[in-house]
TIZAMAR-607838 format. One record per atom (N, C-alpha, C): residue in three letters; x, y, z. Coordinates in steps of 0.001 Angstrom, whole numbers, plus 500000, padded with zeros to 6 digits. Layout:
<rs>
alaXYZ
...
</rs>
This chain:
<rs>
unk490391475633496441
unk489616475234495264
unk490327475699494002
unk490177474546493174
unk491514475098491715
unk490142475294490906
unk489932476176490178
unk488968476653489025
unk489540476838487596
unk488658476444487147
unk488936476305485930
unk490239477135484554
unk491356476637484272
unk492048477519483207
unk492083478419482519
unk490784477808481801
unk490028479142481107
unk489861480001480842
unk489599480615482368
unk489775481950482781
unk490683482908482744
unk490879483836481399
unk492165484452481260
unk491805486204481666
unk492673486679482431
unk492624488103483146
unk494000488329482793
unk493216489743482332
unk494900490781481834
unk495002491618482661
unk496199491999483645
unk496402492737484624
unk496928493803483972
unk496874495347484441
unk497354496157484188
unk498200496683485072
unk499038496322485176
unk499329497179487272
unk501561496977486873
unk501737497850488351
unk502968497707488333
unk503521496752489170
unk504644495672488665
unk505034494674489456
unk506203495242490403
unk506514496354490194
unk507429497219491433
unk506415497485492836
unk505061496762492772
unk504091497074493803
unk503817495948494445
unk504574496067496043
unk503664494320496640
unk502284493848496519
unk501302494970496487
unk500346494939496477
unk499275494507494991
unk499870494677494099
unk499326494281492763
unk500410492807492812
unk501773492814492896
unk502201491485492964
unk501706489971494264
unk500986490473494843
unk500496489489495976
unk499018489368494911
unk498338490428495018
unk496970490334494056
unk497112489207493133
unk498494489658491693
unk498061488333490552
unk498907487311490782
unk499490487195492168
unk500292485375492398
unk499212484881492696
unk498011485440493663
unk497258484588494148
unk496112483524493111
unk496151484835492164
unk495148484096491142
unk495768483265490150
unk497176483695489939
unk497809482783489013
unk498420481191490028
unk498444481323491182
unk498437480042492210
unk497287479219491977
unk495982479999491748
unk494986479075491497
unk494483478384489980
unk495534478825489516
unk495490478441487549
unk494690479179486894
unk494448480182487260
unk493911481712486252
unk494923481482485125
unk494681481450483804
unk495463481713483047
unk496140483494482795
unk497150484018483547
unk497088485893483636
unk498009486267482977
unk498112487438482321
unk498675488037481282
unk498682489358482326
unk499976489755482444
unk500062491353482873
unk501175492230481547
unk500082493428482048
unk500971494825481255
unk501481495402482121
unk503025495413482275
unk503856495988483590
unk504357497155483075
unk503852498341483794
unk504382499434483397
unk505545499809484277
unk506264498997484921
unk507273499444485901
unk508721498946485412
unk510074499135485893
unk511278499086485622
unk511134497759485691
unk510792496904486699
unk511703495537486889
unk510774494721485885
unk511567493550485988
unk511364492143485199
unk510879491169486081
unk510128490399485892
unk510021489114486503
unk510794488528487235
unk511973488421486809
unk513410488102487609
unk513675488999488482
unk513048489964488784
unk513694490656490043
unk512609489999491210
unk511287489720490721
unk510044489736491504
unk510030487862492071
unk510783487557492745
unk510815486246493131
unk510108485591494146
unk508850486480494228
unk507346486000494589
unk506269485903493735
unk506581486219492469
unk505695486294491534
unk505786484225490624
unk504630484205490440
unk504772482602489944
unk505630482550488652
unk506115481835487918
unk506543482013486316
unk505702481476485692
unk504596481052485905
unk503700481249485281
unk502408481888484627
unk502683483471484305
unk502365484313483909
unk503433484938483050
unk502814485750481899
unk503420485862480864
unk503590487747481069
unk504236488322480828
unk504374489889481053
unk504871490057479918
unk503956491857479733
unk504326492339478706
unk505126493853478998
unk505659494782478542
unk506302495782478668
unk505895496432477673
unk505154497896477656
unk504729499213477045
unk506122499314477119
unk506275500882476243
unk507356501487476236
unk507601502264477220
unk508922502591477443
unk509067503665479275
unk510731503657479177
unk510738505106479603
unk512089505770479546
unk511978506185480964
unk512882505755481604
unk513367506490482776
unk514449506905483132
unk514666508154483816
unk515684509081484189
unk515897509567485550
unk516854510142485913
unk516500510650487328
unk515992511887487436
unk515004512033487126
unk514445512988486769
unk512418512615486967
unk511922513108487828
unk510282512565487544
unk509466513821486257
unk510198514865486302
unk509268515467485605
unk509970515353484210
unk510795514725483832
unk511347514551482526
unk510788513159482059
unk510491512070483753
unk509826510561482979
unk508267511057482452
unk507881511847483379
unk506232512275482867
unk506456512909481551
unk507158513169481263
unk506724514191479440
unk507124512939478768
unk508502512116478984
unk508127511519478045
unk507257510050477984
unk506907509992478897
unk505758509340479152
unk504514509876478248
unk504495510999478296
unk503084511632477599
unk503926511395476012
unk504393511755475676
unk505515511777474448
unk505127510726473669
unk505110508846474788
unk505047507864474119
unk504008506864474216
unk503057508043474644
unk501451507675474601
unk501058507255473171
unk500907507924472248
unk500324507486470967
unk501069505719470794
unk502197505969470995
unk503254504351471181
unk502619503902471610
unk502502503880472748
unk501975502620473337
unk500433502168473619
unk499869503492472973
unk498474503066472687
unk498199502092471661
unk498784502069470299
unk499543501049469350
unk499685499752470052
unk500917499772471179
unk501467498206471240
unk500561497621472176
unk499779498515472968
unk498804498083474108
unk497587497304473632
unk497341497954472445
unk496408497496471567
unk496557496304470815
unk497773496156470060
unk498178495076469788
unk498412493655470800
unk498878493815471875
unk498728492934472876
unk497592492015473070
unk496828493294473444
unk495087492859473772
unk494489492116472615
unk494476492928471597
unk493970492176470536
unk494360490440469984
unk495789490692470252
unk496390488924470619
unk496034487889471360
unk495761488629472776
unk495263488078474155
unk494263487292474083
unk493193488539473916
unk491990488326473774
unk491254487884475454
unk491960488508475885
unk491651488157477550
unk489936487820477622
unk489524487378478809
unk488022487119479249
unk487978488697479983
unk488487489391480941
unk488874489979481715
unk490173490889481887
unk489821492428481737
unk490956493299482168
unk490733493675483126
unk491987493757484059
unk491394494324485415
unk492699495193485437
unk492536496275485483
unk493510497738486151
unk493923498210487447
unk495198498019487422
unk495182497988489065
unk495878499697489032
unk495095500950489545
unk495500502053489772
unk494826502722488458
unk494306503902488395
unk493351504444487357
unk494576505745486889
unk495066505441485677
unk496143506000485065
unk496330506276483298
unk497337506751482900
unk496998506579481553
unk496878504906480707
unk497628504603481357
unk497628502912480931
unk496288501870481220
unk495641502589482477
unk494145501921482605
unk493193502722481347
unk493470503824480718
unk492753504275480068
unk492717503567478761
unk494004502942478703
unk494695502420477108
unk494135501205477170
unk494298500595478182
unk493172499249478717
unk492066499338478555
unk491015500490478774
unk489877500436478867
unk488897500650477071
unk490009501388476521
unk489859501467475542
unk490051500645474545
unk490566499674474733
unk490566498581473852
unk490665496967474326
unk489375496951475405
unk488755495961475689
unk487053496034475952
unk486339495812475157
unk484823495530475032
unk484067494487476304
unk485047493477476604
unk484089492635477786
unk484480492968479058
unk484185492141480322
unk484624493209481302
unk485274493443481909
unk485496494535482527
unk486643495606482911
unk486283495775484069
unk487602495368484948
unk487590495900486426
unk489004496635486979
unk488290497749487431
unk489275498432487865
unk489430498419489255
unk490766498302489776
unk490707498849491194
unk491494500135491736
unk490613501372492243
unk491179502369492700
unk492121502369493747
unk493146502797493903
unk494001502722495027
unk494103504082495905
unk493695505145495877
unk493532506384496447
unk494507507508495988
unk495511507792496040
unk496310508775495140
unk495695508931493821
unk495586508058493139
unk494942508124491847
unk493865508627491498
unk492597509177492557
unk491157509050492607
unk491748510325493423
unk492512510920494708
unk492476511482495434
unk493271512936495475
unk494106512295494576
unk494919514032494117
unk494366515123493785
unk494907516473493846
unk493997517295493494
unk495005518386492721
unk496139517901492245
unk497581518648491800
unk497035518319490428
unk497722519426489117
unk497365520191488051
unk497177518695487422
unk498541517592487543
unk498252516629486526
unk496725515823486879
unk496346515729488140
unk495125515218488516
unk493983515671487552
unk494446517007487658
unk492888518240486999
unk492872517670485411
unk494070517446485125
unk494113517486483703
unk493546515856483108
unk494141515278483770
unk493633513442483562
unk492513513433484177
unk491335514288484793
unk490127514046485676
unk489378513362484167
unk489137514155482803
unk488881513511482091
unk488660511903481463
unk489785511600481687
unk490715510151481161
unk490223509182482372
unk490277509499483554
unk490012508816484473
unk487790508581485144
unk487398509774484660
unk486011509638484088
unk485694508229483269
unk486109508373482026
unk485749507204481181
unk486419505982482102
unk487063505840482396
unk488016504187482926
unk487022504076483462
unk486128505134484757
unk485447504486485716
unk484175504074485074
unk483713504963484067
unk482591504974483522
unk481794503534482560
unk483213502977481822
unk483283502066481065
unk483461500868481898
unk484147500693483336
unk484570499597483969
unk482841498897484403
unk483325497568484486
unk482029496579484684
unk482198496968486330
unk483265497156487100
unk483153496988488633
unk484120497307488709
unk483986498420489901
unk485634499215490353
unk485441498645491919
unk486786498110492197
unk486798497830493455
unk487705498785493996
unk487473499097495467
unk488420499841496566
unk488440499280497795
unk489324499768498813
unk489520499190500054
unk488705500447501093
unk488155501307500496
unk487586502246501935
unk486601503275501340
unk485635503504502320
unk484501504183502368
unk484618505650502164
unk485960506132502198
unk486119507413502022
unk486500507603500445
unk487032506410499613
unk487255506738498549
unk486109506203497788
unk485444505377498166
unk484067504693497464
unk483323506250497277
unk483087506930498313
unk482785508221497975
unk483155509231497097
unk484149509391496847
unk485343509899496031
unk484917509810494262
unk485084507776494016
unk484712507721493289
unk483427508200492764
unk482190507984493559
unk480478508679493450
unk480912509690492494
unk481264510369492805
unk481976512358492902
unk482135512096491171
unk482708511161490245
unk483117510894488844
unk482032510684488121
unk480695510459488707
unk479875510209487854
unk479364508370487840
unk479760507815489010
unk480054506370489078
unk478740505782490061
unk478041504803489664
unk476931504196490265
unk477342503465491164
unk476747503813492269
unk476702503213493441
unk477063501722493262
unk476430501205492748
unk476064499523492244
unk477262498885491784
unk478498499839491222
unk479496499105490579
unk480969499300491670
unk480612499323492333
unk481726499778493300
unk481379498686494505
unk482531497600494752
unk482770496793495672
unk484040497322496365
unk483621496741497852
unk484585497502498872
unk485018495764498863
unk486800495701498241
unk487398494912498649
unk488893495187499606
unk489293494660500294
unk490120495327501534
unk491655494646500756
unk492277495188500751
unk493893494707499792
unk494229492940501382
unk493897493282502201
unk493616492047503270
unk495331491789503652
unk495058491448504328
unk496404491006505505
unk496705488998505724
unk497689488876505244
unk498095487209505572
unk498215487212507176
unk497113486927507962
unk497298486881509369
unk497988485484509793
unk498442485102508865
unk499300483517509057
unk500663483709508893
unk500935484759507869
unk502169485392507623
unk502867486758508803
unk501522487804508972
unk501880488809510103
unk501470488447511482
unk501899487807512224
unk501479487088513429
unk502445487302514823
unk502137487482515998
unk502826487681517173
unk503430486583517209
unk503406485471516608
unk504435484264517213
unk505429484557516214
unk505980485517515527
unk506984485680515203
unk507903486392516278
unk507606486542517270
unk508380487363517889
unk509581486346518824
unk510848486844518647
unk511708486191519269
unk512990487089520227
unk513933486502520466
unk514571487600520707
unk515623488712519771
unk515452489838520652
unk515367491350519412
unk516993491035519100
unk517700490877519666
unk519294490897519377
unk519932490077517910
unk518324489279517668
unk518811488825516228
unk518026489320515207
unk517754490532515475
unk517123491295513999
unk518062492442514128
unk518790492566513240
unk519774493960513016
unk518974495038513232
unk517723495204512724
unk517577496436513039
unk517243497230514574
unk516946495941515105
unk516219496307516594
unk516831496054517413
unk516849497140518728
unk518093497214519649
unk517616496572520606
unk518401495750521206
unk518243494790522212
unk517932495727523805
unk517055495568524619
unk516730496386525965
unk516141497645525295
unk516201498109524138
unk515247499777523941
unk513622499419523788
unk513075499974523618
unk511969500866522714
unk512099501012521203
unk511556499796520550
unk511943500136519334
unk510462500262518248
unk510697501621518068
unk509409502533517384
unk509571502132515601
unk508804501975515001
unk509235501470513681
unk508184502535512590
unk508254503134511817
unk507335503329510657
unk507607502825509349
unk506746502353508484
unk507121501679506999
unk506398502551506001
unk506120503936505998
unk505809504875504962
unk506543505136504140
unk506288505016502599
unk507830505637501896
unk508106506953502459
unk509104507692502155
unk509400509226502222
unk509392509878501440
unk508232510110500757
unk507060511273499980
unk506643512402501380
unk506259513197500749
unk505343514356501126
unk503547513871501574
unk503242512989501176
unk502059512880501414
unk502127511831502851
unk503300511139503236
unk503452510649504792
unk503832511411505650
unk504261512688505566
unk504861513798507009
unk505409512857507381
unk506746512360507110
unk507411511578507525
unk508436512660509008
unk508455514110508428
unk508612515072509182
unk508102515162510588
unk506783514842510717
unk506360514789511776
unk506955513465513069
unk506993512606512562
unk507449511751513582
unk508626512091513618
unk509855512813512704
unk511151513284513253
unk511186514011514566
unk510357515299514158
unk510111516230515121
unk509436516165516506
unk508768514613516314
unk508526514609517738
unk509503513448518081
unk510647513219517830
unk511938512375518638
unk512591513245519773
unk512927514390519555
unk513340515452521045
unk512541515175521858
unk511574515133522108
unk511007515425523625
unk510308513918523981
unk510577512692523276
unk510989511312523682
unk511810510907524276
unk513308511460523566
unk514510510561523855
unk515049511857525203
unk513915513016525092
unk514752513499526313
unk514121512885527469
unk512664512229527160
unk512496511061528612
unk513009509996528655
unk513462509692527378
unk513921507772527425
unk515134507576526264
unk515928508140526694
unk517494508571525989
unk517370506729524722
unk517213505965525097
unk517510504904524623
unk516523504241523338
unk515717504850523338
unk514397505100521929
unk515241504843520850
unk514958503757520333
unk515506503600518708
unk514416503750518114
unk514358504815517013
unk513529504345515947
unk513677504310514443
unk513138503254513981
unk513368502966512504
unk512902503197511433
unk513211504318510682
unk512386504973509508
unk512723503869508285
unk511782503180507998
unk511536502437506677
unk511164503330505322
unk511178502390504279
unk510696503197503187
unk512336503861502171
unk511586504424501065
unk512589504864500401
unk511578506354499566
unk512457507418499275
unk511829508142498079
unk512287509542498033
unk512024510604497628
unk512164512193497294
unk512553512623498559
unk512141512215499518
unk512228513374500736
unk513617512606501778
unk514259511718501283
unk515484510943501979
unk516094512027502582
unk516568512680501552
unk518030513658502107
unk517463514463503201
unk516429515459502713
unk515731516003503505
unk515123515731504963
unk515226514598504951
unk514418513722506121
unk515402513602507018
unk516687512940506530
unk517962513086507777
unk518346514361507398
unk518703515066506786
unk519394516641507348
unk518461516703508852
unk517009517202508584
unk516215517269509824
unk516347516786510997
unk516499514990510912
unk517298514887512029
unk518681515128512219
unk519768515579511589
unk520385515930512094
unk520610517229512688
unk519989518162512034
unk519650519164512882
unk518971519738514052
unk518698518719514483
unk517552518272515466
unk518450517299516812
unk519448516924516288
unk520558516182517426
unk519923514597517567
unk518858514356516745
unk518384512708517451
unk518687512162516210
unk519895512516515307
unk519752511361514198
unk520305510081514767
unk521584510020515824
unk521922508788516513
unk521170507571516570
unk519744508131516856
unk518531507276517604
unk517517507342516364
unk518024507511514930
unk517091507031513977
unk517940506022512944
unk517102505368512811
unk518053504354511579
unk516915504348510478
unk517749505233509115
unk516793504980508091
unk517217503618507056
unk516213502609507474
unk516284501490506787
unk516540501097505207
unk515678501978504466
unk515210501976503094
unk514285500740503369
unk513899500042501623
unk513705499489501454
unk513487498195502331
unk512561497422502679
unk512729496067503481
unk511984494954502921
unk512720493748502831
unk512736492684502111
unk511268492159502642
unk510461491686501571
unk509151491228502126
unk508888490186503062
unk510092489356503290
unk509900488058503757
unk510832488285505091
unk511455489793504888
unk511831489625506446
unk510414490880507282
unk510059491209507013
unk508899492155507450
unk507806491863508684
unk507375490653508377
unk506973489886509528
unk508017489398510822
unk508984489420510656
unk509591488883511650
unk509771490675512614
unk509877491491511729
unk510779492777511985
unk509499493945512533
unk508066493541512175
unk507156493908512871
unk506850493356513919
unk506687492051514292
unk506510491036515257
unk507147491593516647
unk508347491758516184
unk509842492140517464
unk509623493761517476
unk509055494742516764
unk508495496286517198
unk507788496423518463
unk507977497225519336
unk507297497876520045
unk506071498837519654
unk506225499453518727
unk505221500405518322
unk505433501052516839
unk504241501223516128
unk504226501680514972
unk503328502895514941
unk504360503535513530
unk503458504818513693
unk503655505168512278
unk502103505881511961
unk501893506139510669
unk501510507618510770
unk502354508472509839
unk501612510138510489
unk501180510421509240
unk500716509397508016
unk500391509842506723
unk499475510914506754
unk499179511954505624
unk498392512812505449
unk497344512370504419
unk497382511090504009
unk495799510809503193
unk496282509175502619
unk495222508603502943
unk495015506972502925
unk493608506727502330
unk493538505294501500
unk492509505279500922
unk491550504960501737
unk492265503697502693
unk491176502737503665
unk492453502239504395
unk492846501481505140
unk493400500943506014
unk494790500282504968
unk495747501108505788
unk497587501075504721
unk497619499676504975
unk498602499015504387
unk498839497741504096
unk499729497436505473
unk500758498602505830
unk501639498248506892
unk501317498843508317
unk499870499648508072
unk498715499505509215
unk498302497970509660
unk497573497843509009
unk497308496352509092
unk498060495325508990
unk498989495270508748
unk500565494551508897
unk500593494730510216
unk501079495173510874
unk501563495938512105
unk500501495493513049
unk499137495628512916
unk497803495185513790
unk498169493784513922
unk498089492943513110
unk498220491484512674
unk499426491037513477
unk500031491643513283
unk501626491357514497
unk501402491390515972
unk500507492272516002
unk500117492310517377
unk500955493705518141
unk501349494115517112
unk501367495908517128
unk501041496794517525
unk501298497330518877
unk500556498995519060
unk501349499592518213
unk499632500304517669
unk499599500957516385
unk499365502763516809
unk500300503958516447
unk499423504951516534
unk499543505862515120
unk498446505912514631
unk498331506707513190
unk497446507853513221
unk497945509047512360
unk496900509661512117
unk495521509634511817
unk494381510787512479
unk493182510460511764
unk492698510904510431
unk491798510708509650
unk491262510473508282
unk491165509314507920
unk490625509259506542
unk490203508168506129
unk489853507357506846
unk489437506003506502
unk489087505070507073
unk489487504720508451
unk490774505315508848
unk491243504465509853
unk490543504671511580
unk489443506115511789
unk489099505476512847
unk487718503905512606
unk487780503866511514
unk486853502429511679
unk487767501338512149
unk488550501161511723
unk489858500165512138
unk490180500124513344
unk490700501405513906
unk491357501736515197
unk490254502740516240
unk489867501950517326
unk488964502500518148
unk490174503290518901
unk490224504643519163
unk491180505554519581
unk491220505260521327
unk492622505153521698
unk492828504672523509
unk492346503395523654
unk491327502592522818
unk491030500820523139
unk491978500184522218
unk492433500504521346
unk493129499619520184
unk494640500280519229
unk494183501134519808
unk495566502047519315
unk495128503649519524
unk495966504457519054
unk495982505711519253
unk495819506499517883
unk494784507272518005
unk494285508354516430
unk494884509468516651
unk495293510430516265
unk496308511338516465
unk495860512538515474
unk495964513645515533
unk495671514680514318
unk496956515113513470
unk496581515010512481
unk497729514923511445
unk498704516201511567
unk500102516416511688
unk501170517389511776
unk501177517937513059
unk500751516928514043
unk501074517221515626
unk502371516410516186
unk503336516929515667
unk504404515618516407
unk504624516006517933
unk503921516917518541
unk504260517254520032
unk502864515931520438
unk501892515887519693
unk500622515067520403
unk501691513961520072
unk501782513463519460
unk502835512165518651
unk503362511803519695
unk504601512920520294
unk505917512298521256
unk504754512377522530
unk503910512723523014
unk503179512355524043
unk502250510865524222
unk501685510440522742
unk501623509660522843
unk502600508001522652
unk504027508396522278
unk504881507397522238
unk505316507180523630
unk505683508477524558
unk505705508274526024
unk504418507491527008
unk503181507892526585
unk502592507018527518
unk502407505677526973
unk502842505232525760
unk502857503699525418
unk504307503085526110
unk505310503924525911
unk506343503363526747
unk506755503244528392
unk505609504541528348
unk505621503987529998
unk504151502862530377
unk503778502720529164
unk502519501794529722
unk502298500631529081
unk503323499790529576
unk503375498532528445
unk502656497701528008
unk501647497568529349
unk499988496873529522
unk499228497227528684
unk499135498579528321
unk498625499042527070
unk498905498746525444
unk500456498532525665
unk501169497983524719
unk499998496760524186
unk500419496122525055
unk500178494530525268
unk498646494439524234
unk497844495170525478
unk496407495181525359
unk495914495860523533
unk496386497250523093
unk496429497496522085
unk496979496518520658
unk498032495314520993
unk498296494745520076
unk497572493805519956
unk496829493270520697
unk495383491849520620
unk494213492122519968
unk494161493584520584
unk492679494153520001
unk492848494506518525
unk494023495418517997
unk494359495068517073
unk494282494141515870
unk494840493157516323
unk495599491542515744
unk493558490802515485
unk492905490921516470
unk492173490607516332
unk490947491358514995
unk490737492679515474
unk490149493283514581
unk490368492988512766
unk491998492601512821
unk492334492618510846
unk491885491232510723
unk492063490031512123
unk491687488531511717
unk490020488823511007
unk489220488928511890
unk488001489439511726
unk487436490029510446
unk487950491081510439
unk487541491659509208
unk488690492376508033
unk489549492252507863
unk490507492128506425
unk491217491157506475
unk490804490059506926
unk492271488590506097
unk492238488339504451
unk493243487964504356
unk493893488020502863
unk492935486947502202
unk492758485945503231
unk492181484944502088
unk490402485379501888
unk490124485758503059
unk488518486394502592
unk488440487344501890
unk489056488462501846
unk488734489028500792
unk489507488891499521
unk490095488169499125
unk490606487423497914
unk489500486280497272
unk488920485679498032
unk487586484810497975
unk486859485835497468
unk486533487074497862
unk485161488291497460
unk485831488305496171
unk486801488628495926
unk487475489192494420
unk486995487779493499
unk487458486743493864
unk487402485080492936
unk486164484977492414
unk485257485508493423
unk483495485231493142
unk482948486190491970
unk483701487755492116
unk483818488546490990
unk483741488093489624
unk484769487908489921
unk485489487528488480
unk484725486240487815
unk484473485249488503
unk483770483893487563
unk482188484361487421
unk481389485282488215
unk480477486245487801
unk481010486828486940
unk481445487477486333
unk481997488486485314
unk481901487260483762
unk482672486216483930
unk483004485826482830
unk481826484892481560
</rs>
């Protein structure tokens, strides 16, 4: 259904994020007229899933290799860009701001737009509890306070939010949703033509960046007492970030770096094919808002899935029927449970249907993108 032009929404979000960039293609696919404020490095031209038909704007932003030198002057060029943010908007004149991540820039948004305002929490943002958290708890009060409707993907942070001072009533649980047309078991072909996956192994995959808040550590540490049952275990650390170097020294000190391949980065459009052809995924994050994007990626593929517990995810994953729940910084429970999936392939099998089925059911991309559409032409 194409709806009306009209309808103009100013995004606030970073286009360095699949997840805010899948969000405003979909609405700008349907002729939303959308205006985003990109607070991130790239350009449009890097983002060649994004439509060109949306117009982007750029705040000011200095970056360095350095994070605690981009944060000061980030704070530095706040009064700036409270100025040009303002000026924007006031040009715009949007129907609709919607904030994707509750930050200083959703605050600059919130503050100089009068009609309504939707924010969506993403969990780090709402969930931190480190000095800069304490200090922006303020700033992030009003965003929620002033927003017409904050949406989230999980029941543990819908709570979270409560905790700010936030009415029950304005908080919709929308699920970031899964293209089950795009992540699907009939991608699977044979492994010898995906570089990353070894033809005859066991190939274990995780897609967490390498931050501190995934214990990306933990699934290192439980590779010894895998590959000393099944020498031939490839597994593939995805992702990119702070803890790289750190992450292979470990395995190499550990003797199984042979049998890890750290990927970086992976191209969005090869992802489906490269989950499809996995044997098993594993997420050992230490805090999630509601169900990770490459959780449910991975389900949709038809994926045995085993992730840590918290958050949302035993609603998702019924523990031993559908995948495996695990307690967070156990990589000895970890390598026990990667051994009995590899010696139990039936399980494999059986865990990736129940799975695949559960995200069709209840998070596909296009239903809850439909919940968001209905939002918004209510709103306007």
């Amino acid at each position: 259904m194409v709806i009306s032009k009209n309808l103009h929404i100013c995004f606030i979000a970073s286009l360095d994020s699949i997840h805010a960039r899948r969000w405003i293609k979909y609405f700008a696919d349907l002729n939303y007229n959308i205006s985003v404020i990109d607070y991130s490095n790239l350009s449009i031209k890097d983002n060649d899933d994004l439509p060109t038909n949306i117009t982007v704007y750029k705040p000011l932003k200095i970056k360095t290799k350095s994070k605690a030198i981009d944060t000061i002057f980030r704070l530095l060029l706040l009064p700036i860009n409270f100025w040009k943010i303002s000026s924007i908007m006031k040009k715009l004149q949007p129907d609709i701001v919607h904030s994707h991540y509750v930050n200083d820039w959703s605050f600059i948004g919130a503050a100089n737009h009068d009609g309504p305002l939707v924010t969506t929490a993403w969990g780090s943002d709402i969930l931190n509890t480190n000095l800069a958290a304490k200090v922006s708890k303020v700033f992030k009060k009003y965003v929620m306070q002033k927003s017409t409707i904050i949406t989230c993907d999980g029941n543990f942070i819908s709570s979270s939010i409560e905790k700010l001072g936030v009415e029950p009533s304005k908080i919709e649980l929308i699920n970031f949703g899964t293209n089950t047309e795009l992540f699907t078991p009939q991608h699977r072909q044979s492994k010898h033509n995906m570089e990353l996956l070894d033809k005859g192994s066991i190939n274990i995959i995780s897609l967490r960046n390498l931050e501190p808040i995934y214990d990306i550590d933990s699934l290192i540490l439980a590779t010894p007492k895998v590959l000393k049952e099944y020498p031939q275990v490839n597994f593939i650390i995805c992702g990119t970030g702070g803890d790289e170097k750190k992450l292979k020294q470990l395995a190499k000190s550990i003797g199984t770096d042979t049998n890890i391949k750290f990927a970086g980065a992976i191209r969005q459009q090869e992802l489906p094919m490269l989950l499809a052809n996995a044997d098993i995924y594993i997420s050992t994050a230490l805090s999630d808002a509601g169900l990770s994007a490459s959780t449910a990626e991975s389900m949709a593929s038809g994926t045995a899935v085993i992730v840590t517990e918290g958050s949302d995810n035993h609603i998702w994953i019924e523990d031993g029927n559908s995948g495996y729940l695990i307690p967070q910084k156990s990589p000895g429970v970890l390598a026990n449970k990667i051994i009995d999936l590899i010696e139990n392939p039936e399980k494999r099998i059986s865990f990736g249907e129940k799975g695949r089925k559960k995200i069709v059911e209840d998070n596909n991309w296009n239903t809850e993108m439909n919940k968001m559409k209905n939002i918004y032409e209510n709103l306007k």
